[in-house]
Each structure stands twice: as structure tokens, then as C-alpha cells.
C-alpha positions as a printed Julia matrix, in Angstrom:
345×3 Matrix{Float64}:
 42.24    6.18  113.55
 44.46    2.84  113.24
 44.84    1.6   109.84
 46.11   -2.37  109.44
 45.99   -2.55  106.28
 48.48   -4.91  104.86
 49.82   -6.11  108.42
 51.16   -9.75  107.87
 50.74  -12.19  110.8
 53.0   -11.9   113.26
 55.43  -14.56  115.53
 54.81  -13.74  119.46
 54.98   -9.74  119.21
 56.21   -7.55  121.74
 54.83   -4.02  121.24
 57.83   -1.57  122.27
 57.08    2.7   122.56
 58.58    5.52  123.24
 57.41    9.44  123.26
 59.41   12.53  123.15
 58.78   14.76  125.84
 58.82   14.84  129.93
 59.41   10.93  129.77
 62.35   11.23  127.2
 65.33   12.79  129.03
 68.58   13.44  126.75
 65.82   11.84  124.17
 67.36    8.62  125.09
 63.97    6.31  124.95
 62.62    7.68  121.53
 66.43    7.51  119.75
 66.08    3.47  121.01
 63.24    3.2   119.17
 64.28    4.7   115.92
 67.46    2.75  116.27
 65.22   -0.13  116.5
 63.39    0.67  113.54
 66.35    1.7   111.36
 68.66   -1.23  112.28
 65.08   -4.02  111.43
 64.42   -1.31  108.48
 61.08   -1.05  109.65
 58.11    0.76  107.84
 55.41    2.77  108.73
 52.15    1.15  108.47
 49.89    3.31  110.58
 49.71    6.26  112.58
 46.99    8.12  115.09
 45.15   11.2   113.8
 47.34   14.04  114.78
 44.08   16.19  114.99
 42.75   13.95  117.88
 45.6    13.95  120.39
 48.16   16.87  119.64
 47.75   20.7   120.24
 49.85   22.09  116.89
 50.97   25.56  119.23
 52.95   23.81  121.43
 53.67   20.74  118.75
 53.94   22.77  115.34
 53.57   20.69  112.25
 56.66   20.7   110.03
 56.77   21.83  106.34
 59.29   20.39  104.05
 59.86   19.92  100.21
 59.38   17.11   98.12
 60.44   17.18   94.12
 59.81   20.84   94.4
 56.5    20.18   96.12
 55.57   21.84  100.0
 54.43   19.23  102.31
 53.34   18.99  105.59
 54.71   16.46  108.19
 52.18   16.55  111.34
 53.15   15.74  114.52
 51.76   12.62  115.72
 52.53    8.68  116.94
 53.41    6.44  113.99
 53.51    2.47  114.05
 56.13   -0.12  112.64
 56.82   -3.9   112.94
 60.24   -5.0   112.29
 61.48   -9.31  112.63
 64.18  -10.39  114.22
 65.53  -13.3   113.25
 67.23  -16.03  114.68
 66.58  -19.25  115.88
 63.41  -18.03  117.64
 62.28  -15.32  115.07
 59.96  -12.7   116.52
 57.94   -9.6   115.46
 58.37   -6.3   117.22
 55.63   -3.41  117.01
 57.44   -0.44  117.38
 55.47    2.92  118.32
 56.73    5.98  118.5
 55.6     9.35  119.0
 55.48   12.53  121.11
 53.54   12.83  124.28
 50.01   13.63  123.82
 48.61   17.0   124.43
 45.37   15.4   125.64
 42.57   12.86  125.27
 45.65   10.43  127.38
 42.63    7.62  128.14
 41.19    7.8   124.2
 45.19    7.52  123.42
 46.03    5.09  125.35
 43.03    2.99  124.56
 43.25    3.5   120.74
 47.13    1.79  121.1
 45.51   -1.27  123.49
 42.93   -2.22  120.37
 46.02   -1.63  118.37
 47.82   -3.92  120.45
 44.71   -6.29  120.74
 43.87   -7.02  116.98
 47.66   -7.66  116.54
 48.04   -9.85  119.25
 50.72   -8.25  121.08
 52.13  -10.56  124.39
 53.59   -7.98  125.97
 53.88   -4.21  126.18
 57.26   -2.34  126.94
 57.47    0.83  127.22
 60.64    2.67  127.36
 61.23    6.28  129.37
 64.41    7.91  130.67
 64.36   10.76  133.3
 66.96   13.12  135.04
 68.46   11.79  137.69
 71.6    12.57  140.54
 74.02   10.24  138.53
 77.38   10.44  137.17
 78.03   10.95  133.25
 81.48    8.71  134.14
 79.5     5.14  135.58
 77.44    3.13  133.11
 73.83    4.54  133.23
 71.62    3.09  136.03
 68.48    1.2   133.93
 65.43   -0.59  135.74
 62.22   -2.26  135.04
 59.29   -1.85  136.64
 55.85   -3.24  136.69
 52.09   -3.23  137.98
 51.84   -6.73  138.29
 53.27   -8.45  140.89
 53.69  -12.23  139.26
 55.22  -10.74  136.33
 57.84   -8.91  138.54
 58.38  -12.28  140.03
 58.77  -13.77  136.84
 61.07  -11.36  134.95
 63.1   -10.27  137.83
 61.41   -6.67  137.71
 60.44   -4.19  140.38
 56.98   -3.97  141.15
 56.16    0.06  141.15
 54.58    1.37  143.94
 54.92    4.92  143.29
 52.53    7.84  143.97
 52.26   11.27  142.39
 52.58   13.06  139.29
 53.42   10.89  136.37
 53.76   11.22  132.57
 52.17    9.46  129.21
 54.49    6.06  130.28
 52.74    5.98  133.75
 49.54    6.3   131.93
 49.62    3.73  129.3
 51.59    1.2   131.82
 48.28    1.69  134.12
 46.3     1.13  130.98
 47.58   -1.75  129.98
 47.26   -3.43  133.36
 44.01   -2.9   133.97
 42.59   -3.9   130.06
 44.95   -7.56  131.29
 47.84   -7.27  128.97
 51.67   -7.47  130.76
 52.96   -4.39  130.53
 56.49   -3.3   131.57
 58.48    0.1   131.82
 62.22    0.27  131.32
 63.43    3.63  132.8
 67.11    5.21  132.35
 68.72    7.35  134.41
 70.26   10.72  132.86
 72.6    12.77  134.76
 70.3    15.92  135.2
 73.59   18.73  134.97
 74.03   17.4   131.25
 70.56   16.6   129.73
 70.45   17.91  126.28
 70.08   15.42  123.73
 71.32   13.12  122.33
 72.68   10.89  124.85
 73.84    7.69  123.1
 75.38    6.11  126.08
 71.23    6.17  128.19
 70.14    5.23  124.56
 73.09    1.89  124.76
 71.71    0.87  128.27
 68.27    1.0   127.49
 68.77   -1.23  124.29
 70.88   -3.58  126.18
 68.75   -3.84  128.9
 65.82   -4.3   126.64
 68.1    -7.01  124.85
 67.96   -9.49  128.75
 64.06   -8.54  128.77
 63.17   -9.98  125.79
 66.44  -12.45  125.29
 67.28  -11.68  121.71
 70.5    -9.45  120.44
 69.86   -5.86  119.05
 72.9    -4.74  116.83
 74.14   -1.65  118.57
 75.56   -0.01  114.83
 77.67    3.01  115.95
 76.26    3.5   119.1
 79.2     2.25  121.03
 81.37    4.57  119.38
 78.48    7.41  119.93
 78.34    6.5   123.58
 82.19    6.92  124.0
 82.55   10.34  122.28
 79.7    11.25  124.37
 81.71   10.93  127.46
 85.1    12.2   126.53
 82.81   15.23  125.47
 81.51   15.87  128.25
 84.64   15.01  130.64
 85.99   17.61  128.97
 83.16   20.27  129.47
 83.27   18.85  133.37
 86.99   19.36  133.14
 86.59   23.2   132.04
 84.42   24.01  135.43
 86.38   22.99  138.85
 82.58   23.08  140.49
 81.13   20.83  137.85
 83.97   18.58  138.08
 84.19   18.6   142.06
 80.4    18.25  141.86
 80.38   15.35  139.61
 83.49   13.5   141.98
 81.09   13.52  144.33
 78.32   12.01  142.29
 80.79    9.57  141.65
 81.78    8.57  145.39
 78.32    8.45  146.8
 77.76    5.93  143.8
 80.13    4.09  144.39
 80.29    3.4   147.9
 76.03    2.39  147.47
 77.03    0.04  144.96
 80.08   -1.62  146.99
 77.96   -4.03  148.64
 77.08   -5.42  145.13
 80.58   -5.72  143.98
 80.83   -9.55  144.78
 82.24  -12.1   142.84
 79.02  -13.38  142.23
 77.34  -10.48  140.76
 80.15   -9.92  138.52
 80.05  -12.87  136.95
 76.24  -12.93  136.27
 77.03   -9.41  134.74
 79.75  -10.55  132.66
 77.31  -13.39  131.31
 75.05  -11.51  130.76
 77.27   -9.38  128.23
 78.4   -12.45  126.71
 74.93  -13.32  126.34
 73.98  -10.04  124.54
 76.83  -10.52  121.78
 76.05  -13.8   121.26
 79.15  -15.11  122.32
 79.67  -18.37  124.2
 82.13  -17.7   127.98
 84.76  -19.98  127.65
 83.67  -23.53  129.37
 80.21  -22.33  130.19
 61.23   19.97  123.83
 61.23   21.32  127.03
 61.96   20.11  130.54
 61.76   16.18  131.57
 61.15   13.92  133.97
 63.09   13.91  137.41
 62.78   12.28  140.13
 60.68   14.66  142.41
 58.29   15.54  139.22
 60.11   19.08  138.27
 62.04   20.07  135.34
 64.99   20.08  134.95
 67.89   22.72  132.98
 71.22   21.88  131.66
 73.96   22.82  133.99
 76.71   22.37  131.56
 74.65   24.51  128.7
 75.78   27.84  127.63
 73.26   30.87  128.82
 73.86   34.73  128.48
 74.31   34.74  132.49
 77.02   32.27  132.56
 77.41   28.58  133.6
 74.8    27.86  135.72
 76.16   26.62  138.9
 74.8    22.81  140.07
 73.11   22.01  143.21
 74.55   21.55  146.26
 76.42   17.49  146.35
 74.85   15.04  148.51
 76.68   13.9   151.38
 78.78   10.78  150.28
 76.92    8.37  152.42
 73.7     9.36  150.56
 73.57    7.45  147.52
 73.31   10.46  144.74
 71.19    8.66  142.01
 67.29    9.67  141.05
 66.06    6.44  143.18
 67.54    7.83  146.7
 65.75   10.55  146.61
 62.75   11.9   149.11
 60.49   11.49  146.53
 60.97    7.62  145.54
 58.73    6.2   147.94
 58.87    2.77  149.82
 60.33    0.89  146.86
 63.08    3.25  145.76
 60.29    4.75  142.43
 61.09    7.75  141.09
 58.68   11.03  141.37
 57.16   11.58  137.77
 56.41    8.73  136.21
 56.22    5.39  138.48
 58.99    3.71  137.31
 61.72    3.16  140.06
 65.52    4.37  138.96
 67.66    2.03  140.77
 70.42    0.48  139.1
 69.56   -3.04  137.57
């Protein structure tokens, strides 16, 4: 049950969600959303009943001390709404849970009468899956819709996928057919290094949600996060000649499918677009996730009894190696699980 109690009026909300689980590779979509909410300082106003939606053997409630007193944290999806201010102040709903065990359609429609009573414009939901890409080349992020004049509208992809798909899927379906604009912003992780965290997918998903919604998040420490990340794992790559052979490869086949894109023209929109984001003027103007064929997914570079586990064999260099060239994306480059296409925005 939704409580909103004490909710003031809001100024053209966006609702914004994220769940832990097989749509949350390296945990990169829920850690955007609790950077959201900690940067805003937003507080939890209400929350779904745990006992409805969650199965506590495979989500186990948490017990914890307060002033010498045992409580009990249960696992469930908790709601926020933080302003950001500007010139054109706005209120975000931020929700953000773990993937439901079941009752999807009762969840999904309790959050759309959330959504409803609060007046929420527009839904976005975030998600992040594993994907053939390299931990060296910024992290591939698209958006994808249902509806075909909001694509038009806010340059996204319009989905087109078919086959298994996750909570995101769900509640993006949801919110199309109930009529309220709903878009998915999906992350690609590289699959041989997906244990979280994984601050650099969590930077390109706030970023990109940053152009969707034209307002500035402050990234905090993230950059700093993000580059540790990668010298970290560089390293580990470095310690494995197949790893780092494998992930050269990666590297190439990326490249060379992003080459025709490397125009004068497209860098310059890119490079005002990061102006844009810092608000600076250009000078004179638990358990496996998501990939992209609707499997799971295992560390490559995490330590096991056996040994290193050795990656899958490199795609050929003139086979672009990211999650949205894969056999499983369909017509318009989606990826398997979840609906949302991975191509690089």
C-alpha cells in the first residue's frame, strides 16, 4: 500500500526507477538512483508492502541495531521526491527497489496510481545489462521507447524487441498502455567484469539521463570513482594475456563500427552536449543479469577455486562486439532480455 501522506505539490515531475536484480548489471541503474537521492537529499515518503511483492528466501530481510534495539529492514521498493533547482525548478520521484518476486501486473499497477495521483509527466526507467563491450571506451547508453511520436520527439529508439524480458520491460509496457510516456535508458556493462559497483555505467547513465530531461545532475565523486574503476581493472586485464588480447579485440571491432560516426559533425554535437551538461557556455556559441541473448552472465575476471575463468571466444573484428550486434537484438539492434536496444547513443 502507497502512503502520500505529507507529499507537497510538485513542479512537472518526472518519476525515475531503478531495481536491483537481472536489469541492474554491475548495479549501475540502482547506484544512479541513490546517487540521485543522496546528492537532492531526498527522503523516504512511502514504500510498497514487502509482504505483497517479495519472496523473503530468495530476498532475506535484514536485521540491524538501533540504540541497542534489533530491527528489521524488509526488502522492498521505497519512494522519494527530490527538487532541482534552477531556472526551471522541477520535482523528481525517485523509486527504487529490487525486482519483484511476483504479482509484476499488481506491482506495476500500484507504481502507475502512484504515478497518477502525483501527476508524474513522464516515466524513466533506468536498467543496465551485460554486454560484448570494452571496459577501456566510454560505456555505450541508449533510450528506448514504446511509442513511436515520443521516439520522434526525444531522439529515442523505438523498441521492437521480442522475448524474455525483466521488471523494466514490464513496467515500460505498463506504462504505455495505462497512456503515460514512458522511457528506458539502458547501459551497457562489459559482461567479463560485471561485479558491482561500476561507477563509470553508473556516470553514463546519469549523464545521459542529464540530455533526457535537460537539467545538470552533480556527479560528486563519481568521476574520480569511474577512473579508479578503470585503472583497476586495466590492471586485472593486464595480469591475464587472454583477457587482455580478448579485450583488444573488443576494442577494435568497436572501433572500426563506430568510425563511420567519427565526423566532424558528430563531434561537435558531442562536445556540446558536454558543455551543456556542466553548465558551461562553448566559447562563441544478487545473482546473474541481463545480457543480451536473455542468459546470465559470470565474472570472467573474478577469482574462483578452479582458476580464472577463461572468456569467450572474440568476435571477428568486422563484427561489431557490443550487446546490440548480437543474434538476439532483432530488426532494430534491441537487446535479448529486457526490450531496450544497447546501441551506443
Amino acid at each position: 500500500m502507497i502512503e502520500l501522506e505529507g507529499v507537497p505539490e510538485l513542479i512537472d515531475p518526472v518519476m525515475v526507477a531503478a531495481f536491483e536484480g537481472w536489469n541492474d548489471a554491475g548495479d549501475a541503474a540502482s547506484t544512479a538512483v541513490a546517487h540521485l537521492e543522496r546528492e537532492w537529499k531526498g527522503e523516504v515518503f512511502a514504500a510498497l508492502d514487502a509482504e505483497d511483492y517479495y519472496d523473503f528466501q530468495v530476498n532475506r530481510p535484514t536485521v540491524w541495531m538501533d540504540a541497542g534495539v534489533r530491527k528489521i529492514t524488509w526488502p522492498t521498493t521505497r519512494l522519494s521526491v527530490v527538487r532541482v533547482g534552477g531556472a526551471k525548478p522541477r520535482d523528481l520521484v525517485l523509486v527504487r527497489g529490487i525486482e519483484p518476486s511476483m504479482r509484476w501486473r499488481s506491482f506495476c499497477n500500484e507504481l502507475l496510481g502512484f504515478a497518477h495521483e502525483l501527476g508524474v509527466e513522464l516515466v524513466v526507467v533506468l536498467g543496465a545489462l551485460l554486454g560484448d563491450t570494452p571496459h577501456t571506451r566510454p560505456v555505450p547508453v541508449s533510450g528506448v521507447t514504446s511509442d513511436p511520436d515520443l521516439a520522434q520527439r526525444m531522439d529515442l529508439e523505438e523498441t521492437k524487441y521480442e522475448g524474455p524480458t525483466g521488471i523494466v520491460g514490464v513496467l515500460q509496457e505498463a506504462c504505455t498502455h495505462a497512456g503515460v510516456p514512458a522511457v528506458s535508458l539502458w547501459a551497457a556493462v562489459p559482461h567479463y567484469v560485471s561485479q558491482p559497483p561500476n561507477p563509470k555505467a553508473t556516470m553514463a547513465l546519469l549523464n545521459r539521463l542529464e540530455d533526457l530531461l535537460d537539467l545538470r545532475i552533480p556527479l560528486g565523486e563519481l568521476p574520480e570513482d569511474a577512473r579508479a574503476w578503470q585503472v583497476g581493472v586495466d590492471q586485472l586485464a593486464a595480469e591475464d594475456s587472454e583477457v587482455a588480447e580478448y579485450v583488444q579485440t573488443l576494442e577494435e571491432a568497436r572501433d572500426t563500427a563506430e568510425l563511420p560516426e567519427a565526423s566532424g559533425e558528430a563531434i561537435a554535437r558531442e562536445f556540446e552536449r558536454y558543455l551543456r551538461r556542466r553548465d558551461v557556455s562553448p566559447p562563441g556559441s544478487p545473482g546473474g543479469h541481463a545480457t543480451a541473448d536473455g542468459s546470465d552472465s559470470a565474472s570472467y575476471l573474478r577469482d574462483n577455486p578452479g582458476g580464472r575463468t577463461r572468456p569467450p571466444r572474440a568476435p571477428k573484428p568486422d563484427t561489431p562486439g557490443t550487446a546490440e550486434d548480437s543474434g538476439e537484438t532483432g530488426d532494430s539492434g534491441d537487446p535479448g532480455p529486457d526490450g531496450e536496444d544497447t546501441s551506443e547513443d
